[in-house]
Backbone as a chain_set.jsonl record, in Angstrom:
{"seq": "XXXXXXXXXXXXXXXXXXXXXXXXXXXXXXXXXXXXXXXXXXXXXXXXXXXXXXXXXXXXXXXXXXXXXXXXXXXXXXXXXXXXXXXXXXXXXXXXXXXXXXXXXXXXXXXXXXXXXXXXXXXXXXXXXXXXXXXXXXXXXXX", "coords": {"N": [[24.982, -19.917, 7.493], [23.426, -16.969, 7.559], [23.86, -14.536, 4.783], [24.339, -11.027, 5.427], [22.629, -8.819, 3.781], [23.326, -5.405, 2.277], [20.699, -3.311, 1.823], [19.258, -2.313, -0.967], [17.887, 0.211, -3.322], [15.915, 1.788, -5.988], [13.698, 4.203, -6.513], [11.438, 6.056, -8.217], [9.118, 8.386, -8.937], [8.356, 9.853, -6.832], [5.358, 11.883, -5.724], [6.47, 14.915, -4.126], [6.711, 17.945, -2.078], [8.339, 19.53, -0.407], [11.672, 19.41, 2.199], [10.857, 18.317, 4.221], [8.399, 17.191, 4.023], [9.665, 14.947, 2.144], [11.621, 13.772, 4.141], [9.786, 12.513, 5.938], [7.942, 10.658, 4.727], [10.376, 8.925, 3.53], [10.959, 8.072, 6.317], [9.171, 6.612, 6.603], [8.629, 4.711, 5.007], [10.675, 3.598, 5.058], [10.683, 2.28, 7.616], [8.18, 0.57, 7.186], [9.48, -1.805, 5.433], [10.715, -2.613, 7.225], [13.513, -1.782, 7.604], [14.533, 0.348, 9.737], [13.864, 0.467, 13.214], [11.882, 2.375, 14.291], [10.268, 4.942, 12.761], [10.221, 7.118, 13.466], [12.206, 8.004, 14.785], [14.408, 7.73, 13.278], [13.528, 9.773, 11.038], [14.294, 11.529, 13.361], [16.581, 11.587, 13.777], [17.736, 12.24, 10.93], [16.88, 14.9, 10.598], [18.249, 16.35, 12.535], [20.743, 15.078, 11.921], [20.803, 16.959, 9.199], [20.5, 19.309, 9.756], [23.182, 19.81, 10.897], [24.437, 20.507, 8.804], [24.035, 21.248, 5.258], [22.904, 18.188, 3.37], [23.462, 18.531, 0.433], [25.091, 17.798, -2.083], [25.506, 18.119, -5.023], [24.611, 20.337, -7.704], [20.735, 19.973, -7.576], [21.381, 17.315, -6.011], [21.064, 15.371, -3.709], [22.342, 13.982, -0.613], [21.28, 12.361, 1.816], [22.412, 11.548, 5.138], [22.483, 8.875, 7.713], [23.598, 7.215, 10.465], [22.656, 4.865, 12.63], [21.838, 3.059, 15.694], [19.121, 2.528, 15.522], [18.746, 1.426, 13.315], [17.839, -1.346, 11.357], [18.773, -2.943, 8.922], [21.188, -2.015, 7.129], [20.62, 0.752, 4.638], [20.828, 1.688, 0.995], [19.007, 4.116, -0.6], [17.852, 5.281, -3.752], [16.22, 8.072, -4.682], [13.504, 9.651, -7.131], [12.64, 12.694, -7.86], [9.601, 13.871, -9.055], [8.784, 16.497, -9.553], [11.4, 18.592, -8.714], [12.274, 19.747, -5.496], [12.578, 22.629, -4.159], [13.295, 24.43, -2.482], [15.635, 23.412, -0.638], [16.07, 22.5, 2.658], [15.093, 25.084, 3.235], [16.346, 27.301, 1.765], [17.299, 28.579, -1.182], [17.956, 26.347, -3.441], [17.69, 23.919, -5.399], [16.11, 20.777, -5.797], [16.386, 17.174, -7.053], [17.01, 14.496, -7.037], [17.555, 12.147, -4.914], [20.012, 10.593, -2.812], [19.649, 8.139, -0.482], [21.319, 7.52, 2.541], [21.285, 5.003, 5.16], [22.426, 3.335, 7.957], [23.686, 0.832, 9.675], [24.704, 0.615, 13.041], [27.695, -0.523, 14.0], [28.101, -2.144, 11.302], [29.255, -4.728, 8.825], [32.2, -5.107, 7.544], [32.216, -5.901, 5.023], [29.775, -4.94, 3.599], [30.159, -1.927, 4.317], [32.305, -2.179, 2.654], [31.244, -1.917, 0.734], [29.638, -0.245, 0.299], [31.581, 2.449, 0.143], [32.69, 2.117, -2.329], [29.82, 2.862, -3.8], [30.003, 5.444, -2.735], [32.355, 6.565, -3.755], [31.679, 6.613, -6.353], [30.031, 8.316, -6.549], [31.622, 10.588, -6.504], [31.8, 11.359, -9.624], [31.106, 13.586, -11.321], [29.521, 13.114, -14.032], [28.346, 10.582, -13.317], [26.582, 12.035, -11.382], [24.531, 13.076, -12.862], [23.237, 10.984, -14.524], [22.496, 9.587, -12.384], [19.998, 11.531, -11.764], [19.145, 12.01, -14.242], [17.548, 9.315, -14.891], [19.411, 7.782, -16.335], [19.43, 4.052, -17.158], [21.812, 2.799, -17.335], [23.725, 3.714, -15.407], [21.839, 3.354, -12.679], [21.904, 1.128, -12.753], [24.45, 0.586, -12.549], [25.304, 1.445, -10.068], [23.421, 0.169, -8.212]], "CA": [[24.953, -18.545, 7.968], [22.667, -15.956, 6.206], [24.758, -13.129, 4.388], [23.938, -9.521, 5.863], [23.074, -8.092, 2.57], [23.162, -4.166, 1.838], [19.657, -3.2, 1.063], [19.683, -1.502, -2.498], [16.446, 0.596, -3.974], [15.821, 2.784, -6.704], [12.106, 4.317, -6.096], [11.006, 7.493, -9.033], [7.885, 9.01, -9.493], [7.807, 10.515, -5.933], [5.814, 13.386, -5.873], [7.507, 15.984, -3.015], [6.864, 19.433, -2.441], [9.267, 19.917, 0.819], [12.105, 18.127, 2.448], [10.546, 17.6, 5.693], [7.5, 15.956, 3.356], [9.957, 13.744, 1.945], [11.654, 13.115, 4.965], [8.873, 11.88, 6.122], [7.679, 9.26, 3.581], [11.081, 8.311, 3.541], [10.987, 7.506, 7.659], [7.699, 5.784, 6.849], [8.881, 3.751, 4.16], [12.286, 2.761, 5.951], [9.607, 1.3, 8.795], [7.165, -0.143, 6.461], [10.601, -2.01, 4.834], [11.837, -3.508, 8.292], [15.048, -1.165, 7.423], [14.449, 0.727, 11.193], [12.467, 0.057, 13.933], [10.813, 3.589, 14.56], [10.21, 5.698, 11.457], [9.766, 9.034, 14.042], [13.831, 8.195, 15.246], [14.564, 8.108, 11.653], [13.091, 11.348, 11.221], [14.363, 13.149, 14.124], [17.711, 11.873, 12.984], [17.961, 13.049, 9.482], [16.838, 16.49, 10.546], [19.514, 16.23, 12.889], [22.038, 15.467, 10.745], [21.094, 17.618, 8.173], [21.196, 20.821, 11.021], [24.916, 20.113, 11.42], [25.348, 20.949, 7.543], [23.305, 20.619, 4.652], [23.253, 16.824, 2.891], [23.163, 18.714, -0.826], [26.376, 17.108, -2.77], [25.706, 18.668, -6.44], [23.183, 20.718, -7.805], [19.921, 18.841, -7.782], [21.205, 15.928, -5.968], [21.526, 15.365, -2.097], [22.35, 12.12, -0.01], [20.996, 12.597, 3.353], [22.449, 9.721, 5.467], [22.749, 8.425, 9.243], [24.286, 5.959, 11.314], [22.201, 4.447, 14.233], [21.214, 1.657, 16.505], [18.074, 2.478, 14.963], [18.914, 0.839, 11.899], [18.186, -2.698, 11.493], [19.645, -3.459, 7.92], [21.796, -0.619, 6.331], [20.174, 0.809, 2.856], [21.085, 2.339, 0.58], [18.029, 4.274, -1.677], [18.156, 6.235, -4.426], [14.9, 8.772, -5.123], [13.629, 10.305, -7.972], [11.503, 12.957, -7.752], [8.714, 14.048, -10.159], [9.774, 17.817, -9.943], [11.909, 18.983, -7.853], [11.906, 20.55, -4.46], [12.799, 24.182, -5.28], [13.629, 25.209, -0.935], [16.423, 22.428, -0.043], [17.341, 23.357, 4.179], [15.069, 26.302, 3.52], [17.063, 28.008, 1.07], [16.599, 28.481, -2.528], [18.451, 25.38, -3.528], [16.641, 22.558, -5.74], [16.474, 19.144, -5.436], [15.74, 16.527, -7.761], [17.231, 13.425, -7.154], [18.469, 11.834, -3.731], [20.551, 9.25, -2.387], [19.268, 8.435, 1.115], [22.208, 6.113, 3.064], [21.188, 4.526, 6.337], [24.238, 2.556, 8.241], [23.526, 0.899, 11.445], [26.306, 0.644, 14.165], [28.541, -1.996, 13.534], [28.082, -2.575, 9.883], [29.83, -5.62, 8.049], [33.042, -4.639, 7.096], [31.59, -6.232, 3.325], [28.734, -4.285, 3.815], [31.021, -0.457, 4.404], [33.006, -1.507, 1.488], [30.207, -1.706, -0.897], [29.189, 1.551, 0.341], [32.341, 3.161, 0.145], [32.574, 1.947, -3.388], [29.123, 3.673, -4.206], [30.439, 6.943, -2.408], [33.434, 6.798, -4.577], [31.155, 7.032, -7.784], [29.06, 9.815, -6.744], [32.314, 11.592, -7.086], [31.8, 11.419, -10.744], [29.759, 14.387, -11.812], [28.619, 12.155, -14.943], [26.841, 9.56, -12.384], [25.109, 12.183, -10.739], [23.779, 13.461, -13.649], [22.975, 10.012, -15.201], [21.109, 9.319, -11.69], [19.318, 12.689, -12.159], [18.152, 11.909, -15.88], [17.648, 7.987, -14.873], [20.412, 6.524, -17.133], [19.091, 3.127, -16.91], [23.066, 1.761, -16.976], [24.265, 4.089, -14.895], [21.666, 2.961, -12.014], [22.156, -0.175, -12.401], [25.814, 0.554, -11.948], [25.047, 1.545, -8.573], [22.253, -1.254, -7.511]], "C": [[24.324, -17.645, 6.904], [23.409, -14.871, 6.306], [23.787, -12.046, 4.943], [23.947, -8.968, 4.655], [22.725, -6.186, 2.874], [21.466, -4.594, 0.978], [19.296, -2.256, -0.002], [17.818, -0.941, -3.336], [16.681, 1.656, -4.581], [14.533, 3.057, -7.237], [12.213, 5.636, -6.901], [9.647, 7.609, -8.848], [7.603, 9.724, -8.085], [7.631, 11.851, -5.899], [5.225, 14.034, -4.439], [7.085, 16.957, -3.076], [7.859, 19.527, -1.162], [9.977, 18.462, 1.352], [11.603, 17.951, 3.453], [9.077, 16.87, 4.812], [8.143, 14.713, 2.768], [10.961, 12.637, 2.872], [10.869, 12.436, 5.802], [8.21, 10.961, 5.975], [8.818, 8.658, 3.508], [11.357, 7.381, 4.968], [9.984, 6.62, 7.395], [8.355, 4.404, 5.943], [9.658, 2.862, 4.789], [11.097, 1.577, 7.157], [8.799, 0.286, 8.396], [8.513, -1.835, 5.811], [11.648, -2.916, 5.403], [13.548, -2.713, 8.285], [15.195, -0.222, 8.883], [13.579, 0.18, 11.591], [11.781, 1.454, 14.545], [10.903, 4.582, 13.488], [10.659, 7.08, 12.615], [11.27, 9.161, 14.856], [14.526, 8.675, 14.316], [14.648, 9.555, 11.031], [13.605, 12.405, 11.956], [16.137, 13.081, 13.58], [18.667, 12.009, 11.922], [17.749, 14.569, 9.955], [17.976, 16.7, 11.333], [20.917, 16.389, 11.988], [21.951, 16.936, 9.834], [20.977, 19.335, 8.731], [22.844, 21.035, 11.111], [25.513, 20.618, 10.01], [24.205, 20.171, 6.383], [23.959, 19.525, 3.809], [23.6, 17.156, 1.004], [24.826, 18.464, -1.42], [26.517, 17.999, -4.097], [24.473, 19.571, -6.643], [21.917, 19.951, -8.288], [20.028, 17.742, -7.143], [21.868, 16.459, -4.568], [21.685, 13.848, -1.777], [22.58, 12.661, 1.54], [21.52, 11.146, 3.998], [22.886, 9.84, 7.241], [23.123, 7.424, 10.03], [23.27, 5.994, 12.753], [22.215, 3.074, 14.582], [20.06, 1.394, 16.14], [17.397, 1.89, 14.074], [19.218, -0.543, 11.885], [19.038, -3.66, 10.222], [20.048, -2.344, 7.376], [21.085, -0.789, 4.846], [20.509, 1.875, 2.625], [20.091, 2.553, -1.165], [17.941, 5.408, -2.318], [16.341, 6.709, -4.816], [15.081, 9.582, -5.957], [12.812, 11.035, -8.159], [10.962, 13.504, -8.978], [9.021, 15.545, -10.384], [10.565, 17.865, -8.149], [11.566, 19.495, -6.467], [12.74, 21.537, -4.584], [13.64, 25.231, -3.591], [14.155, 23.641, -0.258], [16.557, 23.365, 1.356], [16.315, 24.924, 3.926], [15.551, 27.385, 2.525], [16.86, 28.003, -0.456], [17.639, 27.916, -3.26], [17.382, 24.165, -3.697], [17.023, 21.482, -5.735], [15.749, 18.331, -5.823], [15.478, 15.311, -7.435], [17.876, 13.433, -5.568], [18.437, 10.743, -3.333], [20.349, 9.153, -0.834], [20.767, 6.762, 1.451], [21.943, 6.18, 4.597], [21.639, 3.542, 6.996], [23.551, 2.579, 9.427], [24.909, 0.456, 11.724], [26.246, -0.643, 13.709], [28.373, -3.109, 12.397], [29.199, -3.386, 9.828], [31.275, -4.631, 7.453], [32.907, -4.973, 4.989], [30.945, -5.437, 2.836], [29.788, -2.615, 3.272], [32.153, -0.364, 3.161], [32.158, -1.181, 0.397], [29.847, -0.301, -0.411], [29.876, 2.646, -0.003], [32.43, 2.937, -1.547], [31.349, 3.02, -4.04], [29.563, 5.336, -3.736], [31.405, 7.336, -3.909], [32.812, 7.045, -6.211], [30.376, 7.939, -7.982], [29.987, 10.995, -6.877], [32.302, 12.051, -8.506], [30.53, 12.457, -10.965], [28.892, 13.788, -12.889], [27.427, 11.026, -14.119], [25.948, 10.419, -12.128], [24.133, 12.377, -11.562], [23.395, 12.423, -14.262], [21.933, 9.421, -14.114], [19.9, 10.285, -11.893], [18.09, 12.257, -13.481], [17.5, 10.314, -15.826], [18.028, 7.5, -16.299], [20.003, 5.237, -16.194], [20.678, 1.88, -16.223], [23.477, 2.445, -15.899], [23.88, 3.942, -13.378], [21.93, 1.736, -11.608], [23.442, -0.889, -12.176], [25.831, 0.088, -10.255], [24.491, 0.401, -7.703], [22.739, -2.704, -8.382]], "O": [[24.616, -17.589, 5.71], [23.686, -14.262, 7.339], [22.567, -12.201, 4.9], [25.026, -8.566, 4.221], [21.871, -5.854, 3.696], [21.111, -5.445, 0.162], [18.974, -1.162, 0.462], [16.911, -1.674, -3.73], [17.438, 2.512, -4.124], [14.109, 2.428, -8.207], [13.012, 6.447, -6.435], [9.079, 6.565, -8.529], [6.505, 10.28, -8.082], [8.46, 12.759, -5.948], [4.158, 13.856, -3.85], [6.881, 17.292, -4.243], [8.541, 20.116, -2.002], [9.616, 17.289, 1.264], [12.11, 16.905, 3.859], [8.833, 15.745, 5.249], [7.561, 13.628, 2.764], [11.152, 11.434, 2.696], [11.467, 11.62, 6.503], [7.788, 10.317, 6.936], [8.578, 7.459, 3.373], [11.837, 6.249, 4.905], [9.985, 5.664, 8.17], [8.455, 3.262, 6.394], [9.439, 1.675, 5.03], [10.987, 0.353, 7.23], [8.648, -0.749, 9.045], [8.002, -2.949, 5.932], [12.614, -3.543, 4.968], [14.522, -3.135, 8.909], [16.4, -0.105, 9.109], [12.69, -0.44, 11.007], [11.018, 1.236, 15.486], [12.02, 5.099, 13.476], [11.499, 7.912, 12.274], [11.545, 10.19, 15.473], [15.157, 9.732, 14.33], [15.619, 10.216, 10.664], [13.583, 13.608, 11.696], [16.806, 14.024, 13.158], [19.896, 11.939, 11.919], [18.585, 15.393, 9.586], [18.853, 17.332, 10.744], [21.687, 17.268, 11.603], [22.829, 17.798, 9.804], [21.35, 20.323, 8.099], [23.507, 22.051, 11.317], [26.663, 21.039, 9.888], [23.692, 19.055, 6.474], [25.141, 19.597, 3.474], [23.935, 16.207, 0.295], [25.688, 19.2, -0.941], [27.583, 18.59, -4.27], [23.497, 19.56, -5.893], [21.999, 19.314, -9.338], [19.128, 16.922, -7.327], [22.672, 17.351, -4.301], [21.317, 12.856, -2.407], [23.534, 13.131, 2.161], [21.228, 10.016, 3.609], [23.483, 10.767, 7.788], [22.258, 6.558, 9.899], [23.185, 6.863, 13.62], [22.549, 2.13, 13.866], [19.656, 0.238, 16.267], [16.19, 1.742, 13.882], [20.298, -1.04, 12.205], [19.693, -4.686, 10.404], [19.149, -1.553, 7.09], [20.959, -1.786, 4.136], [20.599, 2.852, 3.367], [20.153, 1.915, -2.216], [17.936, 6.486, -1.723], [15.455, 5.914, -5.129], [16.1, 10.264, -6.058], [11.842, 10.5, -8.696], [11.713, 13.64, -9.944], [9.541, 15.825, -11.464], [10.334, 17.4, -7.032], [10.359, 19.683, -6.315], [13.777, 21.29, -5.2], [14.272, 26.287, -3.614], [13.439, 22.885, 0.399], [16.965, 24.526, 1.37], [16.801, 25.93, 4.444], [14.96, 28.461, 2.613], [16.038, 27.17, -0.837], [18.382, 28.724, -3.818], [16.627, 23.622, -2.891], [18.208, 21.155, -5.673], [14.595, 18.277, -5.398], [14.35, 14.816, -7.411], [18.504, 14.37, -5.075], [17.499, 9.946, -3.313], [20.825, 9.978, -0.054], [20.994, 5.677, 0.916], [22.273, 7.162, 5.262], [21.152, 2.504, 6.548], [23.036, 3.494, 10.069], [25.851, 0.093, 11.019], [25.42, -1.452, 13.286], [28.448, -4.337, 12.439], [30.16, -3.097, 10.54], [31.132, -3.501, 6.988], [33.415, -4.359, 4.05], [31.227, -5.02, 1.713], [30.029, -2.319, 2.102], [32.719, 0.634, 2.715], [32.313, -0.414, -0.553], [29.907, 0.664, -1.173], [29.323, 3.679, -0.382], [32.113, 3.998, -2.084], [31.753, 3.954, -4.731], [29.375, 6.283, -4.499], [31.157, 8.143, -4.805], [33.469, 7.596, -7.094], [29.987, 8.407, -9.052], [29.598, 12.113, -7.214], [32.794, 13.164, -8.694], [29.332, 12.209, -10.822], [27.668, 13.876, -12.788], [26.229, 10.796, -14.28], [24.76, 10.195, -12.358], [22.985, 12.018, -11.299], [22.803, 12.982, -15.184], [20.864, 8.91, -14.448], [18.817, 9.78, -12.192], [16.864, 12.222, -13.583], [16.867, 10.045, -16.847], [17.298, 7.003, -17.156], [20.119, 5.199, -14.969], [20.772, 0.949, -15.423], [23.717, 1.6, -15.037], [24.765, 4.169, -12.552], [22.136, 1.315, -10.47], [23.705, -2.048, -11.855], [26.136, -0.896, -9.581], [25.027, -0.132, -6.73], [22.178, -3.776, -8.156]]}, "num_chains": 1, "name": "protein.A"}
């Protein structure tokens, strides 16, 4: 039986000027990646989500994330951008670093703990800021 693994990435140098540009490259990527099967579902449901309340966790650091049918292996990818985006949602709220989490229906109960585990360390204001600055240990905590 082949394990369902969690798909784990930590991608820097992207350079962003808006989040609907990096939602965008991020839908593309996810497609390119086999991680969905329609980048432009992807897309409509991150903006989605992130309508019901913005995804921004700390300052500088967001984790946009969605649950679908859409989603053929759950990932979980951390981005690092080259500067910031300076108008998070519109608003004058920057954004450096982000954790994108994409969960399809009826995830592995193996799977939802490792995730819940990474949730549980983004409580640590030291992680975020160690993802932020790329602390080399502190990613590789995570991944």
């Amino acid at each position: 039986m082949i394990k369902n693994q969690l798909f784990k990435k930590h991608l820097s140098s992207w350079t962003i000027e808006s989040q609907n540009e990096l939602f965008r490259k991020f839908a593309d990527y996810c497609q390119t990646h086999d991680i969905v099967h329609s980048s432009g579902i992807l897309l409509e449901e991150l903006f989605q989500r992130e309508s019901q309340g913005s995804s921004l966790i700390d300052e500088g650091f967001a984790l946009p994330h969605v649950e679908s049918s859409n989603v053929i292996k759950s990932a979980v990818i951390l981005i690092r951008l080259d500067e910031p985006i300076v108008e998070w949602n519109h608003k004058d709220q920057f954004v450096k670093g982000v954790l994108f989490l994409v969960l399809k229906k009826g995830e592995t109960t193996e799977n939802l703990v490792e995730i819940r585990e990474i949730m549980k360390m983004l409580a640590d204001e030291t992680v975020i800021a160690g993802l932020l600055n790329g602390n080399q240990k502190i990613v590789n905590k995570l991944f």
